[in-house]
C-alpha positions in Angstrom: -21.8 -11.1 -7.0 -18.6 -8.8 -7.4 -16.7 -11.8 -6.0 -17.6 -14.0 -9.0 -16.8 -11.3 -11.1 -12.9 -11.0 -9.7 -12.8 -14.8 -10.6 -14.4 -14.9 -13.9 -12.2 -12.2 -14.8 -9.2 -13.7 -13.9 -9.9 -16.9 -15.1 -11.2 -15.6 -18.5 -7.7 -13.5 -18.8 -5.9 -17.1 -18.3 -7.4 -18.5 -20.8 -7.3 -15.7 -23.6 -3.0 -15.9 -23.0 -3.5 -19.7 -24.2 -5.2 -18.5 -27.3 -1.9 -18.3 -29.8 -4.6 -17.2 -32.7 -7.7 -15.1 -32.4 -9.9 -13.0 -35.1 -9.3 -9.3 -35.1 -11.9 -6.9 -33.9 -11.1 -2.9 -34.6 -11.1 -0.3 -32.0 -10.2 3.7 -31.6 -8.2 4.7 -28.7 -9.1 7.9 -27.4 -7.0 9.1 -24.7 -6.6 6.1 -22.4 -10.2 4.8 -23.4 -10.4 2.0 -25.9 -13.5 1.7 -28.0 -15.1 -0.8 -30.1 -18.3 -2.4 -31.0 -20.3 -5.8 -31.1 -24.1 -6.0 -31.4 -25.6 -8.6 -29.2 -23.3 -8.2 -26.3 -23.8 -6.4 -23.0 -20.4 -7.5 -21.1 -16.5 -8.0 -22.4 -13.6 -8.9 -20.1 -10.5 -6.7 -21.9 -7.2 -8.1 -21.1 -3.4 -6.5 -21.8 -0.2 -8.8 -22.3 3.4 -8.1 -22.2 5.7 -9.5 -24.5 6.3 -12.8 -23.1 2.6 -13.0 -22.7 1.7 -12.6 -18.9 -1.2 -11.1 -17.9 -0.4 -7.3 -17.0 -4.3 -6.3 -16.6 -7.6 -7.6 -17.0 -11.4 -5.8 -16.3 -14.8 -6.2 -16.6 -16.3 -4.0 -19.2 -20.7 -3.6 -19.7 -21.6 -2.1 -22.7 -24.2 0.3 -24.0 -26.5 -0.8 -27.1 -23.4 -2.7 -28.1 -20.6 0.1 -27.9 -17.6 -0.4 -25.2 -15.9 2.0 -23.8 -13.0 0.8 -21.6 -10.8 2.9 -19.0 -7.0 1.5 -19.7 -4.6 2.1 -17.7 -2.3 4.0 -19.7 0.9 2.2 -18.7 -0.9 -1.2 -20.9 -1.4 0.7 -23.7 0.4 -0.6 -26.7 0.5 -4.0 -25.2 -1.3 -6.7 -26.7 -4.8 -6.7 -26.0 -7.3 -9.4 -26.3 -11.3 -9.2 -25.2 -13.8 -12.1 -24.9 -17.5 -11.7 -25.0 -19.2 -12.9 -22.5 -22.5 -13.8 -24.2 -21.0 -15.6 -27.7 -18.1 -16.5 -25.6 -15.7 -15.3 -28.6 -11.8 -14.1 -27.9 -10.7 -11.4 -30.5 -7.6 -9.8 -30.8 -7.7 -5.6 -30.4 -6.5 -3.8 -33.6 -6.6 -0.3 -32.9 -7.1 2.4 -35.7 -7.0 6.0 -35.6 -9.7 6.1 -38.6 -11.2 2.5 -39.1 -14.3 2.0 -37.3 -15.0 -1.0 -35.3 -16.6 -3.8 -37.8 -19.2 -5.5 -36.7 -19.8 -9.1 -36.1 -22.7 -11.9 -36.0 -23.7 -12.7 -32.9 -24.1 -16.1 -31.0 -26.8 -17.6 -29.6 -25.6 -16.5 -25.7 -24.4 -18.9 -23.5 -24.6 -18.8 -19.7 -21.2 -17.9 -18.2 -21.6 -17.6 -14.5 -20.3 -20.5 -12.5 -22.8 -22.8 -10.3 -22.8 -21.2 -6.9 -21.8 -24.3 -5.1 -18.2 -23.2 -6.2 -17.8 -20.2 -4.1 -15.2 -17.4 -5.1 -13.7 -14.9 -2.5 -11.1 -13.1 -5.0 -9.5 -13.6 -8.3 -6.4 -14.4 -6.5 -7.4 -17.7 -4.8 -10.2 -19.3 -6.3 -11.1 -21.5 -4.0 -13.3 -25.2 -4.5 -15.1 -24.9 -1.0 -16.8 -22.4 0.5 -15.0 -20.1 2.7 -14.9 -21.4 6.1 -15.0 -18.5 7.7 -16.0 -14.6 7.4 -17.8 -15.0 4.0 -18.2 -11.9 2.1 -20.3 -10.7 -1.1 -18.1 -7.7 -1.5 -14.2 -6.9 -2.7 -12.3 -5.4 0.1 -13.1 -1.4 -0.1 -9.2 -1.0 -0.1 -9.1 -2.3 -4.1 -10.5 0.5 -5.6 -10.3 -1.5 -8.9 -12.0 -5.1 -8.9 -8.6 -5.4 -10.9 -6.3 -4.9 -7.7 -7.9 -7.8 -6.2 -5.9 -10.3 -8.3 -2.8 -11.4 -7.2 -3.1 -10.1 -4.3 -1.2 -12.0 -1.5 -2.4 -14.8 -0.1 -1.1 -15.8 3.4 -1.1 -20.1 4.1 -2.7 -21.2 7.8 -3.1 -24.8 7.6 -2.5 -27.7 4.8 -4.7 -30.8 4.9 -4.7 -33.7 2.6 -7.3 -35.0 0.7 -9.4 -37.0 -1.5 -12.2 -35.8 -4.1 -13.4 -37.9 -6.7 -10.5 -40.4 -6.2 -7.9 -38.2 -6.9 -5.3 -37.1 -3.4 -4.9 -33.3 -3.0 -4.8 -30.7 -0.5 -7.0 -28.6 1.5 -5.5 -25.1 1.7 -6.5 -22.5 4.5 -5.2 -19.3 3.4 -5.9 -15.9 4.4 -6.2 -13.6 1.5 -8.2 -10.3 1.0 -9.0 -9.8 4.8 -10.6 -13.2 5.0 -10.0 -17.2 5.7 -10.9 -19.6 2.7 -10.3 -22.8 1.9 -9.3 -24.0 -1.4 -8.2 -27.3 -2.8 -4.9 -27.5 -5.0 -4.0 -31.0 -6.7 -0.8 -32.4 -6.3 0.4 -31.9 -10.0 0.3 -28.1 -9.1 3.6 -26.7 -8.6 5.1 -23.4 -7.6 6.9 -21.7 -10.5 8.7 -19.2 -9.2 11.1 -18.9 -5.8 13.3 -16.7 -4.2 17.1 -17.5 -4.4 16.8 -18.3 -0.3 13.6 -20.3 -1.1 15.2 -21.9 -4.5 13.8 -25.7 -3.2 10.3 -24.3 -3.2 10.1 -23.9 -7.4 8.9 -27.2 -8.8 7.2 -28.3 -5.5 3.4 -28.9 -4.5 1.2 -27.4 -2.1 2.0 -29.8 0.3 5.4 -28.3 1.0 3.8 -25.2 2.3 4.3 -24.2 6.1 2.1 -21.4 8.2 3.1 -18.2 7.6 3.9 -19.1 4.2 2.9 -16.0 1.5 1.8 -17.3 -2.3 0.2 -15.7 -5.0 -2.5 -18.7 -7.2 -4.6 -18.1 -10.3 -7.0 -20.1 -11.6 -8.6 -22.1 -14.5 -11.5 -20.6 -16.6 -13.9 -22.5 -14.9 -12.6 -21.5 -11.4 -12.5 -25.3 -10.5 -9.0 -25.8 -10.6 -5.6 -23.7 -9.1 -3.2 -23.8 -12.1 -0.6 -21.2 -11.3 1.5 -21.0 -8.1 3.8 -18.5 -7.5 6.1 -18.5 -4.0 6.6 -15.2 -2.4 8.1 -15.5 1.4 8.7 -17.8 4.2 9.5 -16.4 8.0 12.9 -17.3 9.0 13.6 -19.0 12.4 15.8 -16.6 13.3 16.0 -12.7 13.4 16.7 -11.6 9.8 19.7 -8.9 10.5 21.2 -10.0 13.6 21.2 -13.9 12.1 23.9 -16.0 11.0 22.6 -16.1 7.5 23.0 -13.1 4.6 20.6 -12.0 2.6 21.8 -8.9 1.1 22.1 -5.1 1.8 18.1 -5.1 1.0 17.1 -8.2 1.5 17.3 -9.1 -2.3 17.8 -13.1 -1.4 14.5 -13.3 0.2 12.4 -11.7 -2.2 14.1 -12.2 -5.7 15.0 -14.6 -7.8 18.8 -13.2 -9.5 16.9 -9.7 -8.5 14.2 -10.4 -10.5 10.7 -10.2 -9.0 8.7 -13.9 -7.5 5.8 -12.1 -7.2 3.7 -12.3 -10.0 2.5 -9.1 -12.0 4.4 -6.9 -8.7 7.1 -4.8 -9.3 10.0 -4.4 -6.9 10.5 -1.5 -4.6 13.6 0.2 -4.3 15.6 1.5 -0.6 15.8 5.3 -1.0 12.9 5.7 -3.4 9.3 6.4 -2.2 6.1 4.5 -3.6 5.9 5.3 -7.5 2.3 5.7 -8.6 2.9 2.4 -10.5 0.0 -0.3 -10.5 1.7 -3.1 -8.1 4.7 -3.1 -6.4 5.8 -4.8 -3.6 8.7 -4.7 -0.5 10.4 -6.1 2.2 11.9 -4.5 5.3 12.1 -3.9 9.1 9.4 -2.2 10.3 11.3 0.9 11.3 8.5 3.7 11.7 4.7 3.5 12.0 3.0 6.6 11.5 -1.0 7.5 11.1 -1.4 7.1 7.1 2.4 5.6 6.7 5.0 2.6 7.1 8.7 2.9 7.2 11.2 0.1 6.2 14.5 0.0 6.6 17.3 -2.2 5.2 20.0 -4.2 6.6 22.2 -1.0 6.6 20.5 0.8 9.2 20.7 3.7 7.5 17.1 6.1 8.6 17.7 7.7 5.5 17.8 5.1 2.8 14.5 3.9 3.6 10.9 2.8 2.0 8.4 4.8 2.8 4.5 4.0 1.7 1.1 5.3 2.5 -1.3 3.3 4.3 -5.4 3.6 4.9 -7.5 2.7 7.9 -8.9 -0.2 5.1 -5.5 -1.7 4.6 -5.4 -5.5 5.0 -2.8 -6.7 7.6 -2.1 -10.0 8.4 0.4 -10.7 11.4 2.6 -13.8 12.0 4.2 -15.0 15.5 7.5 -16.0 14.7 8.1 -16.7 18.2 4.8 -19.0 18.4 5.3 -21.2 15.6 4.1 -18.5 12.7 0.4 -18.0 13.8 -1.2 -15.8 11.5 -4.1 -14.0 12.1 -6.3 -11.2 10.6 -5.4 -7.8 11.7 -5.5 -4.0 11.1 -3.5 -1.3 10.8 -3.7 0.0 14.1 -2.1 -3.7 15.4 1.3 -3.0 13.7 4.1 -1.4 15.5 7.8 -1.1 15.7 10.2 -1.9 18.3 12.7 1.0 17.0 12.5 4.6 19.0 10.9 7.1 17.1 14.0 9.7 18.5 16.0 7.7 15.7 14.2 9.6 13.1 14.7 13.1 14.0 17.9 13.1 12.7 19.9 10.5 10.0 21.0 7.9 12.3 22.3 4.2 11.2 21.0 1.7 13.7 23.3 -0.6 15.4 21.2 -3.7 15.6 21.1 -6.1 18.5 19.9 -9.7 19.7 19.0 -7.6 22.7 15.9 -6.3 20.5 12.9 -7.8 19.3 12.5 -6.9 15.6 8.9 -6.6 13.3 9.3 -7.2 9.1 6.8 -6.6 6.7 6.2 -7.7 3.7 4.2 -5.7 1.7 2.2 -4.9 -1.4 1.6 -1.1 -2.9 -1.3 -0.7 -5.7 -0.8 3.4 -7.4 1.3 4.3 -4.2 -1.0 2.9 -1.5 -0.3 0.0 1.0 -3.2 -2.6 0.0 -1.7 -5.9 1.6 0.7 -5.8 5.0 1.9 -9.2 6.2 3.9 -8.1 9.8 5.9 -10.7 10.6 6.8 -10.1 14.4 8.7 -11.4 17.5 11.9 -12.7 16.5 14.8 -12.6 19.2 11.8 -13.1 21.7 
């Protein structure tokens, strides 16, 4: 059930940043808690925009005898904020007031909203249009401690089919997201929207471009029938990142931005030299310089053991691995299954690595929710 949640959610929150006009509803904001009411209504999905309208943060609120009460975040507060009800299926528009109370408006007749269960949903972040086809699971991954952090969370590609429903050619996705395989169909008319700058041919392209070993981001329609939104993240490089004949900055900026900006949407770039802020979703990219028992070192192209990343991991962090020396097969792994090739002696004083072809090198990509590692995609093996 929480699964179909995550999807509704998002796929509600998609459709309220379509909705250019929508009727006012009053609310009080109390701290970080927004209030309003509306008789006849027992659930409200709140969402928060930015100024170019993307979807900064979405949740699923229950109410009691018609008066919500709903735990922002308080770096959303101030943005726009819409909410739909679930039962009337209504979107309003939050106009908060330190002194108006909430009005008060007629109810509709309610209207069903869950989505038939032949449609199964692992996460907000890849809806998929087939059951999973393996490891099915009822539950969000205990790492999310918000049914929020669940969306957008990386999605890692395994295999791309084509196919045919209802006449129409698409493709058959296998993906590992969330610490599980699925399976979801994208049609061909999808394209990615945002690339890296070493990835630039990726924007504008279809699923069928995708390669194993590929990491994406997808969102959904409100029905949770169709992916409309696909962003590109990273693709594994056939050959060792530092020691290669290509350049892809100081901090691997070419990789992982687009002109610096971040390709990841709704995450936040990471900084060399800074430790995990307690912002909601960040992400980074390094060599996997240090693994220690609740933390992950990166380090940059410099070398430098001092200008590093440093985040905090947990035994219920998802990690994915890919084989770059076996043709990028991923698999599901844990924490324990990620290492680093780099002596830990290198740490116990500031050192600069002199880096070799001799070596074999690990990168990770990963993806930090209030300060904590959530997502790990260890790609290992090159120079083997």
């Amino acid at each position: 059930m929480k699964k179909k949640i995550i999807a509704i959610t998002l796929a509600v929150s998609a459709m309220m940043s379509t909705v250019a006009f929508a009727e006012n509803i009053n609310a009080n904001y109390t701290d970080n808690v927004l209030s309003f009411e509306q008789t006849d209504e027992n659930i409200a999905v709140v969402s928060c925009y930015d100024e170019n309208g993307k979807l900064c943060y979405s949740n699923m609120y229950k109410s009691e005898n018609g008066n919500f009460s709903a735990d922002i975040p308080k770096e959303y507060k101030g943005m726009k904020t819409k909410v739909y009800f679930v039962n009337s299926k209504e979107i309003k528009e939050v106009s908060v007031s330190d002194d108006v109370q909430p009005t008060v408006t007629p109810s509709v007749t309610p209207t069903p909203t869950e989505t038939p269960s032949a449609t199964e949903k692992p996460s907000a972040t890849t809806v998929p249009t087939t059951k999973p086809s393996t490891k099915p699971s009822t539950d969000t991954p205990s790492i999310y401690e918000k049914v929020t952090d669940a969306i957008y969370a990386p999605a890692v590609v395994k295999e791309v089919e084509t196919t045919t429903k209802d006449g129409e050619d698409m493709y058959a996705v296998t993906l590992l997201a969330q610490g599980k395989e699925i399976k979801t169909l994208i049609e061909n008319d999808v394209t990615f929207e945002t690339s890296s700058e070493a990835y630039s041919f990726m924007k504008g392209k279809d699923a069928g471009n995708l390669e194993e070993g590929d990491v994406i981001s997808l969102t959904s329609n409100v029905a949770g029938t169709r992916i409309n939104h696909m962003y590109f993240i990273y693709r594994p490089q056939d050959e060792d990142i530092i020691t290669g004949s290509q350049d892809f900055g100081t901090d691997f900026e070419k990789l992982i931005t687009e002109n610096g900006s971040s390709v990841a949407n709704q995450w936040k770039l990471m900084k060399y030299g800074e430790k995990a802020s307690s912002d909601r979703y960040q992400y980074a990219f390094g060599l996997i310089g240090k693994v220690g028992s609740n933390s992950l070192t990166l380090i940059n192209k410099s070398g430098s053991t001092d200008n590093v990343i440093e985040v905090d991991t947990k035994k219920d962090t998802i990690v994915y691995t890919c084989d770059v020396s076996n043709k990028n097969k991923v698999e599901i792994a844990s924490v324990g299954d990620i290492t680093s090739t780099i002596p830990k002696s290198t740490f116990d004083k500031d050192n600069t690595i002199d880096f070799t072809n001799d070596y074999s090198y690990n990168y990770a990509l990963v993806r930090v929710v209030d300060g904590t590692a959530t997502d790990i995609v260890v790609y290992e093996n090159y120079n083997d």
